[in-house]
C-alpha positions, 0 to 999 in steps of 0.5 A: 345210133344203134346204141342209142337205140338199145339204150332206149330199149333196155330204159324201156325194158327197166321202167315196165320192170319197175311198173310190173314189180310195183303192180305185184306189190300192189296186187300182193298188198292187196291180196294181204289186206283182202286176207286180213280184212277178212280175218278181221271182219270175220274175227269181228263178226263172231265177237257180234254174233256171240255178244249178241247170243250172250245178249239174249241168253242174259235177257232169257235168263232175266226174263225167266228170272222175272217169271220165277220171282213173280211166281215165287214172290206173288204166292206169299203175298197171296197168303198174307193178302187173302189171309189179312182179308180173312181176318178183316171179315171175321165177326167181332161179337164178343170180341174184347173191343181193345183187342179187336181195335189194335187186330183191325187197326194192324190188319190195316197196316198189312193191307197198305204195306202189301198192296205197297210190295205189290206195286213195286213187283208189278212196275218190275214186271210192267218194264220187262214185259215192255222190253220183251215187247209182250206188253200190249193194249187192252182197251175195252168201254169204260165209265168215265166218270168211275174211272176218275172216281177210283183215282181220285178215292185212292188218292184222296186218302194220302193227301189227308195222311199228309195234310196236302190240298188236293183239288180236282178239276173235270171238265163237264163235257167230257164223254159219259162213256169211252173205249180204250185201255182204261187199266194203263190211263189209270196206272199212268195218272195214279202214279203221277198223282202218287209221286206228287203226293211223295214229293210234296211236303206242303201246299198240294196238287191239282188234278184237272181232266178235259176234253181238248180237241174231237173229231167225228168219234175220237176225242182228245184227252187232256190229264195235268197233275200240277203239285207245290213240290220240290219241282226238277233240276233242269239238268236233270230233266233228260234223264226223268223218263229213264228206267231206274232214275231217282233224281236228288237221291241226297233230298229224296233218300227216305222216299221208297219206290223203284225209280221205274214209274215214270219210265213206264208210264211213258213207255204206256203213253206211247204204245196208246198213240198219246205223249207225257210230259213234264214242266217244272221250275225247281224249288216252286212245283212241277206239272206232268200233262198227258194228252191221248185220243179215246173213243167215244161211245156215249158223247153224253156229258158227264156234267159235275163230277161226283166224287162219292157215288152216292148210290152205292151204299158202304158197309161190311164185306157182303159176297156177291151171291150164295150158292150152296149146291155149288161144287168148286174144284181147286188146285194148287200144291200150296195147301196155304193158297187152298186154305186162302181161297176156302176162306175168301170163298166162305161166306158164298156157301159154295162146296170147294174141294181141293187137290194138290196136285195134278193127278189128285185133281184128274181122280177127283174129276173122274169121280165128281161133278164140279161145276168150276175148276181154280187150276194153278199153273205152275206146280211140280209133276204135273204142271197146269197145262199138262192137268188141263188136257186131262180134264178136257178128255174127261170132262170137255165143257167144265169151266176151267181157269189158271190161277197163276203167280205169273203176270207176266204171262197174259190172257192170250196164252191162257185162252190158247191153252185152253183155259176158260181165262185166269185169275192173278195172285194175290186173288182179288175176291171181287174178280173170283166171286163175278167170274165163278158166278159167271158160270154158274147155272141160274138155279143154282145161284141166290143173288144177293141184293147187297143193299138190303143185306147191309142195313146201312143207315143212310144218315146220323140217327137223330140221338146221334146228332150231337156227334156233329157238334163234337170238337175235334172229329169231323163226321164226313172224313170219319165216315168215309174213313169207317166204311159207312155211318153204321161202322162209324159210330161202332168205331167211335164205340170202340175208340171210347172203351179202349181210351183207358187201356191205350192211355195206361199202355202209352204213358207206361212205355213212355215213363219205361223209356220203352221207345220201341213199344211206345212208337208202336201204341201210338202208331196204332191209335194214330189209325184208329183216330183217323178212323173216327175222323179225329185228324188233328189228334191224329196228326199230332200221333204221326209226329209222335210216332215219327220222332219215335222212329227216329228217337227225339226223345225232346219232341216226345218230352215236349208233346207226350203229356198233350198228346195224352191229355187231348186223347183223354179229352175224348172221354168227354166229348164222347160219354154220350154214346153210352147211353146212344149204345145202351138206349133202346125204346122198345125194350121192357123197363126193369123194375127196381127191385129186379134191378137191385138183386142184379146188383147184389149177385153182381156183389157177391160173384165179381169177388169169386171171378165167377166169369159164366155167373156175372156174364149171364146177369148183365146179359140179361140186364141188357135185355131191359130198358135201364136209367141212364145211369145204370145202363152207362154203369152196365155199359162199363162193366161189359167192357171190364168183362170182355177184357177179364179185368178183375181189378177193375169190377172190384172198384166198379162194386164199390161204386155201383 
């Protein structure tokens, strides 16, 4: 028994052995995965944190990047936008008329492809402020009925470069004025309506605008833009509000854009409270509907909508006031940027001086009075900022605002800082002419009655009317397109005398085998017809200049005898301005025997190429009433004149 007992004992003992080694190994085992899971976690931990500083070291460095480049980038933009505008508002007396067609017609083309390029950087800079989460609202009261006018003007011109229907549907009981951020719904719309446009080749778009829903003062919009394009491949629907996505890159490879607008538009709507988006069958068309709250602050119904105000009267460039004992200050260290805003500046009368620098700035300041400062915010040594609390101790109350390449900095920082507000580059002359008026002091300022400055006529002057008759031209699109009716019968002058010269140059470069000089000439007077409204010569000139482009020398071959008999043809159509031009009631008739030694001193110096001598006959036969048939003959040999062509006075001698 005793036996048995130590055998039970020494079994007992063995088994709490094996249970005491297996509890070490578990608790060793433990203590091993707890040190491992540590080091692991740990490891992983430090892998998190430094992808997460790498994350934001990359972001800082993309948005300083971005910073940088909207300096960098927007600051030659400036120069050739203020510098084009400059151009566009030079006075064109005297001018040789074909050199300032092809001048205004090239000035055009800039404005476009400027206003392009800054599209695109300003979608750039929209996303990353939306990433950086700077992007925010800035809602203010609004017309609705100006709102939906400037969408409609900016849109209504490219689907007339394209031939595209483009209907517009605004429902009448929609609000006269709302509160909201009016500048993203027109963004949101603007690019909706301009990728329709893009991606439609025939047929058109529809833009209908309505009220849905109202509850005490908020009401809900409704915006649909429906177009006849290639419409959206089901599959590709999830990735259509994605940054950067361009869907069929093999169908869409011509058509320019970032990939971005879409994205943010989106990304707009939201932070508006609204929704965007998208119904479409592929093949057939496609429908973007954006619907937002607004609130109402006249619920007054806009009735019918306007497309043309037909108060606000067009015409040549007229600053908003004159201020000659104005004294401006700005700085920048760009002399080219000081230049651009002397220039916008000009027809103001106001006295700009400029600086280079901060500390040029700060000497100018302690020895002058000025009655507003233009300060660039990023500039070497002393930047904006550090200028800004200099010019504060010395002069406290001065009216100072940035001028600044960066939008991505927004109004609050400038306020801030300090600064009375900012203008953005490229300088919107509009915007600079209301702000520094703004804070000029009332005696100081002559405000113009833009109305009374520009002489507009408001309808075709009865010796005019003909015009509408004219095959070929349609009035209303050439007086839209021209500004005004005054600057669409000047243009239709100038599209008559450059016939010939543009005639000679085209068939020239066409018989040369010249493509390169032929696609420019006929892009160039592509421009000029739509100017005058003369669409389908126009159109035929598009598809010239686009097989130039691409070297289809047989549809050049096929179309450029047409093209330049239906150009020629306007000689014809248009011969009647000479005598509208040359007509003038209240001037003294000439006599025929004054009339008759004209023609002989005109005889006698157009041989000698005596420019001063023929130049002062016809100036003083133009100060008479001439015969029809003398005046056109005075009328032509103005224009020989202006452009020196010598060969063709001689030929006009032997037919005077």
């Amino acid at each position: 028994m005793g036996n048995s007992v130590g055998f039970v004992l020494t079994e007992n003992l063995s088994i709490i052995n094996i249970l005491f080694l297996i509890l070490i190994a578990i608790l060793g085992g433990a203590i091993v995965w707890l040190v491992m899971r540590s080091t692991v976690i740990k490891r992983q931990y430090e892998e998190i944190r430094k992808a997460k500083d790498d994350a934001e070291r990359a972001y800082t460095s993309k948005s300083r990047f971005l910073a940088n480049m909207s300096h960098e980038i927007r600051t030659p933009i400036n120069t050739i936008m203020g510098m084009n505008e400059m151009v566009m508002r030079e006075d064109a007396s005297g001018v040789p008329k074909e050199y300032f067609m092809s001048m205004m017609n090239y000035a055009f083309d800039i404005r476009n492809a400027s206003e392009s390029l800054l599209g695109l950087i300003n979608d750039l800079l929209d996303i990353s402020k939306i990433e950086s989460g700077k992007m925010h609202l800035v809602e203010q009261e609004y017309d609705t009925q100006d709102m939906l006018r400037s969408i409609v003007s900016m849109i209504r011109v490219r689907t007339i470069e394209k031939e595209l229907t483009f209907d517009v549907v605004i429902d009448e009981i929609m609000p006269k004025r709302l509160y909201g951020d009016m500048g993203k719904i027109k963004q949101i719309v603007l690019n909706l309506l301009t990728n329709a446009v893009k991606y439609t080749q025939r047929g058109g778009l529809i833009l209908n605008v309505s009220m849905d829903a109202r509850e005490n003062d908020i009401c809900t919009l409704r915006f649909a833009v429906k177009d006849t394009g290639i419409g959206i491949k089901e599959e590709d629907m999830g990735r259509l509000f994605t940054a950067y996505e361009r869907l069929d890159e093999e169908v869409n490879s011509e058509i320019q854009g970032t990939g971005l607008g879409l994205d943010i538009s989106n990304r707009f709507a939201e932070l508006m409270g609204g929704q965007l988006w998208c119904e479409s069958t592929y093949g057939e068309g496609s429908e973007f509907i954006l619907t937002l709250g607004q609130k109402i602050i006249d619920a007054n119904p806009i009735g019918i909508f306007l497309e043309h105000d037909e108060a606000i009267s067009k015409g040549p460039y007229v600053p908003h006031f004159i201020a000659p004992d104005a004294d401006i200050l700005v700085v920048d260290d760009n002399p080219v940027n000081l230049s651009v805003i002397k220039g916008l500046l000009k027809a103001t009368r106001v006295f700009v001086t400029t600086a280079l620098s901060g500390e040029e700035a700060i000497d100018k300041i302690k020895d002058n009075h000025f009655d507003f400062v233009l300060l660039d915010h990023m500039m070497p040594g002393m930047d904006g900022i550090e200028t800004l609390e200099k010019i504060r101790e010395i002069e406290p109350k001065i009216p100072v605002y940035a001028l600044t390449a960066n939008s991505t900095t927004g109004a609050d920082f400038y306020l801030s800082k300090g600064f009375d507000g900012y203008l953005s580059k490229p300088v919107d002359t509009e915007v600079l002419e209301k702000t520094i008026l703004k804070h000029l002091p009332e005696e100081m300022v002559e405000v113009i009655d833009r109305d009374e400055v520009v002489e507009e006529l408001k309808e075709l002057p009865e010796n005019m009317l003909w015009i509408n008759e004219t095959e070929g031209i349609n009035v209303d699109e050439g007086i839209k397109n021209s500004g005004g009716i005054g600057s669409f019968i000047i243009a239709l002058e100038l599209f008559l005398d450059t016939i010939d010269s543009n005639t000679k140059v085209i068939r020239d470069a066409y018989e040369e085998r010249n493509i390169r000089l032929y696609t420019i000439k006929v892009h160039a007077l592509k421009s000029s017809c739509r100017i005058i409204g003369a669409l389908d010569l126009a159109e035929l000139a598009l598809q010239l200049e686009e097989a130039g482009k691409k070297k289809d020398m047989e549809f050049i071959d096929a179309n450029n005898d047409r093209f330049l008999a239906e150009y020629g043809a306007y000689k014809e159509k248009l011969k009647s301005l000479k005598v509208v031009v040359t007509d003038d009631e209240d001037k003294e008739p000439i006599s025929k025997e004054e009339l008759a030694d004209a023609y002989a001193t005109l005889k006698e110096m157009i041989p000698l190429m005596d420019y001063d001598a023929v130049s002062m006959v016809v100036d003083g036969l133009m100060e008479y009433k001439l015969p029809d048939e003398d005046a056109i003959k005075i009328y032509d040999l103005s224009k020989m004149l202006k452009i020196f062509d010598w060969d063709a006075m001689e030929e006009w001698i032997k037919n005077a």
